[in-house]
C-alpha positions as CSV (number, residue, x, y, z in Angstrom):
1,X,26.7,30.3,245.1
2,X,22.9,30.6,244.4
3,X,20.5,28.0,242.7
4,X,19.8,31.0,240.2
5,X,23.4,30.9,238.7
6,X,23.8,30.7,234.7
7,X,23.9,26.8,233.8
8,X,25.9,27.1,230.3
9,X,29.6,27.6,229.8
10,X,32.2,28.1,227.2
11,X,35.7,28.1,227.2
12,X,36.0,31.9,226.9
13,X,34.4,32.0,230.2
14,X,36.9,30.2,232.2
15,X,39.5,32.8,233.7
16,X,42.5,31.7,236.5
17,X,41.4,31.6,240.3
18,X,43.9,33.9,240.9
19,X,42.4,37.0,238.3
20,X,38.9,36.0,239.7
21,X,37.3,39.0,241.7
22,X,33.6,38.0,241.4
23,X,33.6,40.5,238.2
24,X,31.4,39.1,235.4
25,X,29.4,37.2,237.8
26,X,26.1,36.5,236.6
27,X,23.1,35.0,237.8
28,X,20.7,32.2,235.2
29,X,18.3,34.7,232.8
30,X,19.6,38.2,234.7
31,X,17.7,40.9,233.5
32,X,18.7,43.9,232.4
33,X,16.5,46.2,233.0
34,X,16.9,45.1,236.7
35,X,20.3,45.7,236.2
36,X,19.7,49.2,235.4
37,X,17.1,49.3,238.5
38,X,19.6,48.0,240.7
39,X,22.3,50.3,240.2
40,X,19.8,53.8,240.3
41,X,18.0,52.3,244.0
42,X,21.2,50.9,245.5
43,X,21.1,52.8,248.8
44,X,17.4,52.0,248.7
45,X,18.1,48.2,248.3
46,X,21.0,48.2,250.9
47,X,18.6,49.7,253.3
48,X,15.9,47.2,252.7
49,X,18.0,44.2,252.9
50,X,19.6,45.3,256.1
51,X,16.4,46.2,257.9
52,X,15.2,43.2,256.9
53,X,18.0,40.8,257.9
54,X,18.0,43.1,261.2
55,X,14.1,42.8,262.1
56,X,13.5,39.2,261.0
57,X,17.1,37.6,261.7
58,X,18.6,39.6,264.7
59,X,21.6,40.2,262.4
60,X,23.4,43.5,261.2
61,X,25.3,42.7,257.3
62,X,27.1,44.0,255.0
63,X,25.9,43.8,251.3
64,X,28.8,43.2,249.2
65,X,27.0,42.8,246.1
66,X,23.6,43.4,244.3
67,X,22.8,40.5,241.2
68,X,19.6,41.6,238.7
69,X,17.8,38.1,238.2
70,X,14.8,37.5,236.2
71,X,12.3,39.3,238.7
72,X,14.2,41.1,241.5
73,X,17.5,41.5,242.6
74,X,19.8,39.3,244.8
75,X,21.9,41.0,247.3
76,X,25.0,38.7,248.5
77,X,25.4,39.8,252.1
78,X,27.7,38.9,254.9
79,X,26.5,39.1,258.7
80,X,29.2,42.0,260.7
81,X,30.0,40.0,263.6
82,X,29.2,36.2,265.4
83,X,28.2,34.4,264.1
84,X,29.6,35.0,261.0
85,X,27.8,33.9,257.7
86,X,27.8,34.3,254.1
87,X,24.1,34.4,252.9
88,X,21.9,36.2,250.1
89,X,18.3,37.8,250.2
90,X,15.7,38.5,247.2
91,X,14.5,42.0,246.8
92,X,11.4,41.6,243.9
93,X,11.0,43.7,241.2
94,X,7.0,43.7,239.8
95,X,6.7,46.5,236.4
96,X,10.0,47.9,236.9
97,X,9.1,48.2,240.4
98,X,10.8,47.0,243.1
99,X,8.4,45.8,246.2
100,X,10.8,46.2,249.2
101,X,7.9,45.0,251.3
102,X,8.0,41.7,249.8
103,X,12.2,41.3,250.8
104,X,12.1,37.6,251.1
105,X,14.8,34.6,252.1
106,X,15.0,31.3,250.2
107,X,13.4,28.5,253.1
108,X,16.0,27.6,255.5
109,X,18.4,30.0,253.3
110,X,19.8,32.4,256.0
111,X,18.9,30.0,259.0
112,X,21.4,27.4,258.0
113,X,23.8,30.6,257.7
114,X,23.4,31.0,261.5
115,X,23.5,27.8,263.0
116,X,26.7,27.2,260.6
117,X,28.4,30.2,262.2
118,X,27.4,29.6,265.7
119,X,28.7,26.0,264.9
120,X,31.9,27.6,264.3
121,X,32.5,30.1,267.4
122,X,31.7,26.9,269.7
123,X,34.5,24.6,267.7
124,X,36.4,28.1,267.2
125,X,39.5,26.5,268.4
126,X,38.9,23.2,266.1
127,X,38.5,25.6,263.4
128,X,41.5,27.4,263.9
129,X,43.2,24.2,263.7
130,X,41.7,23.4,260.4
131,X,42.8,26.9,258.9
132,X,46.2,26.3,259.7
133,X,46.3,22.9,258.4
134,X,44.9,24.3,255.4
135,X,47.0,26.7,255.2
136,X,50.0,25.0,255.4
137,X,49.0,22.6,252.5
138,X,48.9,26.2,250.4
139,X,52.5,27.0,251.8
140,X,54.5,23.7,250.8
141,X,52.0,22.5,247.7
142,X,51.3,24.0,244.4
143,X,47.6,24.8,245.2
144,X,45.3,28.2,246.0
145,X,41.7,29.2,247.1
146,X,39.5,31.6,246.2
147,X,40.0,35.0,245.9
148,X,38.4,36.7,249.1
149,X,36.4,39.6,247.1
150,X,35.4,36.8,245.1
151,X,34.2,35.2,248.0
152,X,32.3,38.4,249.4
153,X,30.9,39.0,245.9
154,X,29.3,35.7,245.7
155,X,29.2,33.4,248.2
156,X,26.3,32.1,249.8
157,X,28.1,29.5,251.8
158,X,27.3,30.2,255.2
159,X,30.4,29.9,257.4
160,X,33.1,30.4,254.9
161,X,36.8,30.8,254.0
162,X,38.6,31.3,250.7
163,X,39.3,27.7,251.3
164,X,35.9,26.4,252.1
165,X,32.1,26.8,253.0
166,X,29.9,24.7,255.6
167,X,26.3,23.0,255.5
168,X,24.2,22.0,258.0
169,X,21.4,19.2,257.4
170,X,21.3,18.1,261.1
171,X,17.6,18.5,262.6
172,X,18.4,19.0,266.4
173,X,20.6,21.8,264.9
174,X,18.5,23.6,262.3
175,X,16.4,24.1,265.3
176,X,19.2,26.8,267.1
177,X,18.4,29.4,264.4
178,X,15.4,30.3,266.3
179,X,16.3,30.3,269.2
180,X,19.2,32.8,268.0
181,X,16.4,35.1,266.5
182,X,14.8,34.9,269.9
183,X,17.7,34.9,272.2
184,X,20.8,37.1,270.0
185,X,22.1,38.0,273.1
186,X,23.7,34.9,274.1
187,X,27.6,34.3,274.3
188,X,29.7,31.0,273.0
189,X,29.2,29.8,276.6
190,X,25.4,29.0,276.3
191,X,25.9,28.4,272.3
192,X,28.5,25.4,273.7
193,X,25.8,23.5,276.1
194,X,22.9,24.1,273.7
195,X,25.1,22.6,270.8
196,X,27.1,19.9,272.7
197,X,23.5,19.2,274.3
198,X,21.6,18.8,271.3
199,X,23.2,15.3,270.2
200,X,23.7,16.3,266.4
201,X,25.1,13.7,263.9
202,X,28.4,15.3,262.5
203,X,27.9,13.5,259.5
204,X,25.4,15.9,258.8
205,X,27.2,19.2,259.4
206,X,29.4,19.5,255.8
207,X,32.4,21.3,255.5
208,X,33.4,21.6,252.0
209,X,36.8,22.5,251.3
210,X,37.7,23.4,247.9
211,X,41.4,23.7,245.7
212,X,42.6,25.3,242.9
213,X,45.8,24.0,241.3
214,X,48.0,26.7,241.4
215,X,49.7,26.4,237.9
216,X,47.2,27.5,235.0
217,X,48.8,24.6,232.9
218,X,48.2,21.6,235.2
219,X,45.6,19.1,235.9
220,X,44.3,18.0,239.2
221,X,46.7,15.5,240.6
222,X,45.4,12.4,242.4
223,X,48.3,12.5,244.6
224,X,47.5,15.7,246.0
225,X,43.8,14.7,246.8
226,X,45.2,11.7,249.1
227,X,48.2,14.1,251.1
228,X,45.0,16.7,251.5
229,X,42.8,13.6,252.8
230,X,46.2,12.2,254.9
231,X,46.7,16.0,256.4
232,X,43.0,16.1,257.4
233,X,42.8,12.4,258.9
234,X,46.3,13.1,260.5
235,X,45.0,16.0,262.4
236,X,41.0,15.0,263.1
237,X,41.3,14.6,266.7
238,X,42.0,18.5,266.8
239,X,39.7,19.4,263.8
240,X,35.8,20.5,264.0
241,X,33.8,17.5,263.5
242,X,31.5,16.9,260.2
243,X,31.7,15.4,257.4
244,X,34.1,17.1,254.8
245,X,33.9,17.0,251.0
246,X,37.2,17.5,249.6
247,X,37.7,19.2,245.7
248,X,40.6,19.7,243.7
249,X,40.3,21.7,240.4
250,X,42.5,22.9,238.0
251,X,43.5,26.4,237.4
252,X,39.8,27.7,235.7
253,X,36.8,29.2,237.6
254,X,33.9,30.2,235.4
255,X,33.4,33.6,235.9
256,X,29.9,33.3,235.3
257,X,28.8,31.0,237.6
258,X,31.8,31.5,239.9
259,X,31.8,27.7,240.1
260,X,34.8,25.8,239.5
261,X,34.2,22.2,240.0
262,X,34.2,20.7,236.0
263,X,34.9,17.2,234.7
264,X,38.4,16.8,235.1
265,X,38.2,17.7,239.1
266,X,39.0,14.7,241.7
267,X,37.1,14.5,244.9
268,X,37.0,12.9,248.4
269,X,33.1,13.6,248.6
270,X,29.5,12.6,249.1
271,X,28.6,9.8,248.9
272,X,31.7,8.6,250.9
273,X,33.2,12.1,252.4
274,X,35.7,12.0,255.3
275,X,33.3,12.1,258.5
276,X,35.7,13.5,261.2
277,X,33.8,12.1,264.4
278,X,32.6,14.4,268.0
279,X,35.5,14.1,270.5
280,X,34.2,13.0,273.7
281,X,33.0,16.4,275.1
């Protein structure tokens, strides 16, 4: 979710995971004039956004969602093939304007989108691993993820489930985005040696996974946390390496925000996350 989001919440903002669609998302001092913009140029927008993701990035997207902020409007996008990313862009809007020559990308914003993806089609068969661990921890305890047009409407976090979004913060691998943009051609065969090659710390690539109780009426339960650890640890030598931050919520997801981490969540996380080690490879 973007760094623009509302900060303030109130009870009647909380809905169930379950409802949440993305509707009622709102991003910190949204304007509503913009709003009005937004929706009369959204062809316009969508076109700029995808030329520009296209020309500077190498990558064709789908925009899922457009978001007035206080000057422009952020477009929640999601790249249409590998590597596969959940990012968002910022069209500005000067005098009621909007200046789709000056489309701009937080720094680092849609380049940790790529690597995170490319990550993930060279542990693809790790990763499938982890989905199905996941979900058979949805299938036998009373827990849930997000919605998926939730996630589309507005996610940011690079590569991403319902049940959980990635990070990278290695240096030797923030440096494959360009050579993506210069090189889009390449196949998981030269993305394996250049990643395997590149030495990356694992406990710098973060996969955050995060749960919803399923019940509306019941807390976040301790025990659960562990069993979600124990399933994760019991599994490792099959699962993608990094360094995983575990949350368990309860029911609620502010539909505002469309965060639902609050004080009453338990977490295996940063400072001391699980660090699933590289196999030797």
């Amino acid at each position: 979710m973007s760094e623009e989001q509302s900060e303030t919440s109130t009870d009647e903002e909380f809905v169930s995971v379950q409802d949440y669609t993305g509707e009622g998302f709102t991003l910190r001092n949204a304007n509503p004039k913009i709003e009005k913009l937004a929706k009369d140029h959204e062809q316009k927008i969508i076109e700029t956004v995808e030329d520009y993701l296209l020309t500077k990035y190498k990558t064709e997207v789908t925009v899922h969602n457009l978001e007035p902020a206080v000057d422009g409007i952020t477009a929640f996008v999601e790249s249409k093939k590998e590597p596969r990313f959940h990012t968002y862009v910022v069209v500005p809007v000067q005098d009621s304007t909007i200046q789709d020559e000056a489309v701009f990308s937080q720094s680092g914003q849609v380049e940790n989108g790529i690597v995170t993806g490319i990550y993930a089609m060279v542990y693809k068969d790790e990763f499938d691993e982890l989905n199905r661990t996941l979900e058979s921890l949805i299938s036998t305890e009373p827990i849930v993820g997000l919605n998926q047009k939730a996630l589309d409407h507005i996610s940011d976090t690079n590569y991403s489930t319902i049940y959980y979004g990635t990070a990278n913060f290695d240096e030797q691998l923030k440096e494959i985005s360009n050579t993506y943009i210069n090189n889009p051609e390449y196949g998981v065969e030269e993305w394996t040696s250049i990643v395997k090659e590149s030495g990356f710390d694992p406990s710098q690539f973060y996969i955050n996974i995060e749960f919803y109780m399923e019940d509306t009426r019941t807390e976040p339960q301790d025990s659960l946390l562990k069993k979600i650890t124990n399933e994760l640890e019991t599994h490792q030598n099959k699962l993608p390496p990094g360094a995983y931050n575990i949350i368990l919520n309860d029911n609620d997801i502010n539909k505002i925000t469309g965060i639902g981490s609050k004080g009453n969540s338990l977490e295996k996380a940063y400072p001391d996350p699980l660090i699933i080690p590289r196999n030797k490879e």
